[in-house]
C-alpha positions in Angstrom: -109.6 -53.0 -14.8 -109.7 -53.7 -18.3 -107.3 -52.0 -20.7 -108.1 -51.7 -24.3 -105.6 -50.2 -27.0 -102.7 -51.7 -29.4 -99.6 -52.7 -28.0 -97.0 -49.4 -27.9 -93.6 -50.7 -28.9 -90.5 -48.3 -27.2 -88.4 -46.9 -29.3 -85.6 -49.7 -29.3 -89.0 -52.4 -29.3 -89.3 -53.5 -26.2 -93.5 -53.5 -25.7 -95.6 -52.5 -23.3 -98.3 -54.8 -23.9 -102.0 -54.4 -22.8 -101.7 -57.0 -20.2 -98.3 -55.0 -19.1 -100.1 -51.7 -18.4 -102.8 -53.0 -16.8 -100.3 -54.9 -14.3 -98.9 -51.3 -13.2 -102.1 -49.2 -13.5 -103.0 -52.2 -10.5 -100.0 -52.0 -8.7 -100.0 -47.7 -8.8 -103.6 -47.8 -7.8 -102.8 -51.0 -4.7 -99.8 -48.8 -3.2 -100.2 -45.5 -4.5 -103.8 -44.9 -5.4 -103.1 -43.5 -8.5 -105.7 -44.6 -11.0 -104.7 -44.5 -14.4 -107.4 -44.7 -17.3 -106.0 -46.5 -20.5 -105.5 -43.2 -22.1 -102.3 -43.0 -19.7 -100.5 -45.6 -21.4 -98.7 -43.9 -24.0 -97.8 -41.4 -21.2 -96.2 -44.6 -19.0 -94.5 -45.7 -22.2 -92.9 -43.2 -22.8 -91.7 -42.6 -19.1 -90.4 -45.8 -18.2 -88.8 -46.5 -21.6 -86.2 -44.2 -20.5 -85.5 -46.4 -17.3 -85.4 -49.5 -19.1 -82.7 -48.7 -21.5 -81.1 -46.9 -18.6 -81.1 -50.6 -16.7 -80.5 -52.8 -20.2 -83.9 -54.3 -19.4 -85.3 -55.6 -22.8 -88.6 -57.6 -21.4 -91.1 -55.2 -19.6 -92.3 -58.2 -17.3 -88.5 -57.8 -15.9 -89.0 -54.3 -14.8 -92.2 -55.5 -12.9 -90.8 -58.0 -11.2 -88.1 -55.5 -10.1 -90.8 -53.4 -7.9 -91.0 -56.8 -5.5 -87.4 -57.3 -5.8 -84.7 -57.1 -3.2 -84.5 -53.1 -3.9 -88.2 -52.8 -4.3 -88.4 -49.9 -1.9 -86.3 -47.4 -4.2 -87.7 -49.4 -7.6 -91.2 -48.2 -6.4 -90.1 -44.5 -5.8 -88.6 -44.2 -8.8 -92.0 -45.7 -10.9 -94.2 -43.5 -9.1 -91.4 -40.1 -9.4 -92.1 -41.4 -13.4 -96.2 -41.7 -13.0 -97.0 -38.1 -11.0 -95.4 -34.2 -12.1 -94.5 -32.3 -8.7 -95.7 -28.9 -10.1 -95.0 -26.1 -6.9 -94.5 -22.9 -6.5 -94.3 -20.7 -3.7 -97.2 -18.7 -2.7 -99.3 -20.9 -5.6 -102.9 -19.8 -5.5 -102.4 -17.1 -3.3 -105.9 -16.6 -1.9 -105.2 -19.9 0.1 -102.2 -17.7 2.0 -104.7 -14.6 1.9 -107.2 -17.0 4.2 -104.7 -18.0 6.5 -103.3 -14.6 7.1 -106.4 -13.1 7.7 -108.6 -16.3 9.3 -107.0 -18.9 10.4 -104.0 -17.9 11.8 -104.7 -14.7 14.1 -106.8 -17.2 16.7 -104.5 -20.1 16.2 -101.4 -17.1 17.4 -103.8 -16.4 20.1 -104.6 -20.0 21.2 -100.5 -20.5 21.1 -99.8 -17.1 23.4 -102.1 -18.8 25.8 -99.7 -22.0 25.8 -102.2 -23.7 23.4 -100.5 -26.3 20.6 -100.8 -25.3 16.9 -99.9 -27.9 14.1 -100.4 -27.0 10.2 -99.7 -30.0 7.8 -98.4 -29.4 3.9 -100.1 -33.3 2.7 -98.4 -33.9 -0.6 -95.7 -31.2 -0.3 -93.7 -32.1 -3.3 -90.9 -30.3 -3.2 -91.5 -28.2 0.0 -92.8 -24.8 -1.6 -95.7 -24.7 0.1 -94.9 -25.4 3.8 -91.9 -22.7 3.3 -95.0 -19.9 2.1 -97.1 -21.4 5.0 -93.0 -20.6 7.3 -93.3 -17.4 5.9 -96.6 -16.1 6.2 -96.1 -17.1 10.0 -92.9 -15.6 10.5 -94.3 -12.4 9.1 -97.3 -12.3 11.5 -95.7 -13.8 14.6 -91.4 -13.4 14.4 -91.2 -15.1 17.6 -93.2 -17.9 16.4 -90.3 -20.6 17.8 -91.4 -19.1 21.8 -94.5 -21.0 21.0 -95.9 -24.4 20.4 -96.3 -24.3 16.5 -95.3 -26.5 14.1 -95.4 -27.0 10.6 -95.5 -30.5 8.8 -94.6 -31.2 5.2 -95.1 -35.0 4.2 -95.0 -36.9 0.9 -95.1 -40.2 -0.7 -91.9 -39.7 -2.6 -89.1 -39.5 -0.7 -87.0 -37.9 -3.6 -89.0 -35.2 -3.5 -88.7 -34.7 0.7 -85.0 -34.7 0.3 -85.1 -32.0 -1.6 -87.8 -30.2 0.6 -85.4 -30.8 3.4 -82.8 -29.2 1.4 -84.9 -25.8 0.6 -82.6 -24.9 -2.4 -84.3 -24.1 -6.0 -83.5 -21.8 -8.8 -83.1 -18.3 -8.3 -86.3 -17.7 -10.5 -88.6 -19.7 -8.5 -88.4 -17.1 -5.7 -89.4 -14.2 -7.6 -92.8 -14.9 -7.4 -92.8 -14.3 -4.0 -95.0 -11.1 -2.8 -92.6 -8.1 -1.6 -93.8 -8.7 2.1 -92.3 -12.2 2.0 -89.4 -11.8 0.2 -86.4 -14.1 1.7 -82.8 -12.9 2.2 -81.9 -16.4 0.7 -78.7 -18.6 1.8 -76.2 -19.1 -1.1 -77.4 -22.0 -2.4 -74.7 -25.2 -3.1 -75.4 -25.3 -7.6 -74.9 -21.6 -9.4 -78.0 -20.2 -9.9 -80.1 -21.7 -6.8 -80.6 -20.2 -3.8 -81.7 -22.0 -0.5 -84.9 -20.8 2.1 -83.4 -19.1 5.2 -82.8 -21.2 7.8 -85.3 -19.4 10.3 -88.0 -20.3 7.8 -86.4 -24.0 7.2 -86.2 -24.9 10.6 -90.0 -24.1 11.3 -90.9 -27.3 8.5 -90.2 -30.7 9.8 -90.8 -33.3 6.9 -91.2 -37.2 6.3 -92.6 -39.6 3.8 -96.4 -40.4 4.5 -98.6 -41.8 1.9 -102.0 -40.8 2.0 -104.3 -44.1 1.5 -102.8 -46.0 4.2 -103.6 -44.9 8.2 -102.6 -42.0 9.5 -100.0 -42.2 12.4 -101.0 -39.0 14.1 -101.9 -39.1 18.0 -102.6 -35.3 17.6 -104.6 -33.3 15.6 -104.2 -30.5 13.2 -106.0 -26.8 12.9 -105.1 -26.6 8.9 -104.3 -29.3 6.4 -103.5 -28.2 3.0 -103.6 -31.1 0.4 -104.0 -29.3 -3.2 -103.9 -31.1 -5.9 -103.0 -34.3 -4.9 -106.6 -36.0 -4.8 -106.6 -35.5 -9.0 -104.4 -38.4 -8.8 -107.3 -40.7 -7.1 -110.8 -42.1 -8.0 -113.5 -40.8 -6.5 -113.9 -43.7 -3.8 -110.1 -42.9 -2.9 -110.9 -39.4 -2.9 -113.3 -40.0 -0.8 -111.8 -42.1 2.2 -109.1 -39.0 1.9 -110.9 -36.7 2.4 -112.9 -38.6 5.9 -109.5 -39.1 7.0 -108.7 -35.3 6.4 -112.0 -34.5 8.5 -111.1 -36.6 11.4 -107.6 -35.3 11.4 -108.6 -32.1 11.7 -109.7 -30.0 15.2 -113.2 -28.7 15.4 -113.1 -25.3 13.2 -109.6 -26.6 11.5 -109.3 -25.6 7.8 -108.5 -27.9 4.8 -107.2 -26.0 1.5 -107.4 -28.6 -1.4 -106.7 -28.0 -5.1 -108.5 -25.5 -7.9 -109.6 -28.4 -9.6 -110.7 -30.5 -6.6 -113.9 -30.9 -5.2 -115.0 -32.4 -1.9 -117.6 -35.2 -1.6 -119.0 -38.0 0.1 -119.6 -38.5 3.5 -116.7 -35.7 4.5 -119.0 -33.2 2.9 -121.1 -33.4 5.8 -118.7 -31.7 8.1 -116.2 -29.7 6.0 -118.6 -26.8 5.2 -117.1 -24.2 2.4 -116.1 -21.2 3.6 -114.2 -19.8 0.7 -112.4 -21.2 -3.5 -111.8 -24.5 -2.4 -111.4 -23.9 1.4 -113.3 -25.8 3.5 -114.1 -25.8 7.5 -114.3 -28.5 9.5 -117.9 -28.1 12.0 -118.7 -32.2 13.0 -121.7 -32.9 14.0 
């Protein structure tokens, strides 16, 4: 990757040279699969100048020898917690819960009555709004959902952002978006001003850290994968190799809901046949 650009100083003149960008564009793309063009840079300036200062760190080739380090593990959450923005909400393009009301959840309740297994995966949950809307759309169409085999999976590469997923408490105004049908009686939540997701809802969401270009460690497979908006983080060749690894994770006939600004391609596009605004079904060959 070559870089081009003048060197951004940070506001107390420590520099991010060229050379220094390019070194974490590689290292984001090696373990994250970000891919950052050079128009990022003033972006990644900005972000980590904070964290420098913050750790009295005055030479930026410090900070990269940090993400090997002894504490490399939460050094590299951190840098990538600065590189991404978890934007979430629950019930976020709504005719994604609209199809899985209506389409893919009736036969999936069906195949579960029967003593079938049902598994729904939130990829790149952020901060867990989306496998609660997934909790509550099921609990409204099946209230005895936790007789049955179903599960729901929320995983993410950040495992900031799973803690708080785990936790289920936001502000107050993030749940007044939620459609009438689905509103929550919410638990009091620990901070004034927050409330936290029932725990009938919380309890149906089992969560982990899982990054997405590395293997799978599934034995199973799922009947609905929703990944939206993670994939405008990758290049197309990562995209790619995501989305074959979506297809093979997914059942014959599962569903994969991916971003409004996402579009499928390469060999994946073979099986995962649209079926609706970025909704796809899986039919291999």
């Amino acid at each position: 990757m070559s870089i081009a650009g003048p060197i951004e100083p940070f506001d107390d003149g420590i520099i991010l040279s060229d050379q220094d960008f390019e070194a974490i564009a590689q290292f984001a793309y090696k373990h994250f699969g970000l891919a950052m063009s050079a128009s990022k840079k003033p972006l990644v300036s900005s972000r980590l100048s904070r964290k420098l200062r913050k750790q009295n760190i005055k030479v930026f080739k410090e900070y990269l020898k940090q993400l090997d380090g002894p504490n490399a593990d939460q050094e590299r959450s951190e840098l990538l917690s600065l590189l991404t923005t978890n934007v979430t909400q629950f019930f976020r393009e709504p005719h994604h819960f609209e199809t899985l009301r209506n389409d893919v959840l009736p036969p999936l309740l069906e195949k579960a009555k029967k003593g079938g297994r049902v598994r729904i995966w939130s990829a790149g949950c952020s901060i867990g709004q989306e496998p609660y809307t997934i909790a509550a759309v099921l609990h409204d169409m099946c209230p005895d959902a936790d007789r049955y085999d179903i599960k729901i999976l929320g995983t993410d590469i950040d495992p900031v952002v799973v803690k708080t997923a785990e936790q289920g408490q936001y502000p107050l105004e993030d749940f007044e978006g939620i459609p009438k049908q689905y509103k929550m009686k919410l638990e009091p939540g620990s901070k004034q001003g927050t409330g936290r997701v029932p725990q009938h809802l919380r309890q149906k969401v089992t969560y982990g850290v899982l990054n997405l270009i590395e293997p799978f460690p599934f034995k199973g497979k799922f009947d609905a994968i929703f990944c939206r908006n993670v994939a405008i983080y990758f290049d197309n060749p990562t995209q790619q190799k995501v989305w074959q690894a979506f297809q093979r994770t997914l059942n014959p006939g599962g569903y994969l809901f991916i971003g409004h600004s996402e579009r499928m391609s390469g060999p994946a596009a073979q099986h995962l046949k649209t079926v609706g605004i970025t909704t796809y079904v899986n039919t291999p060959g």
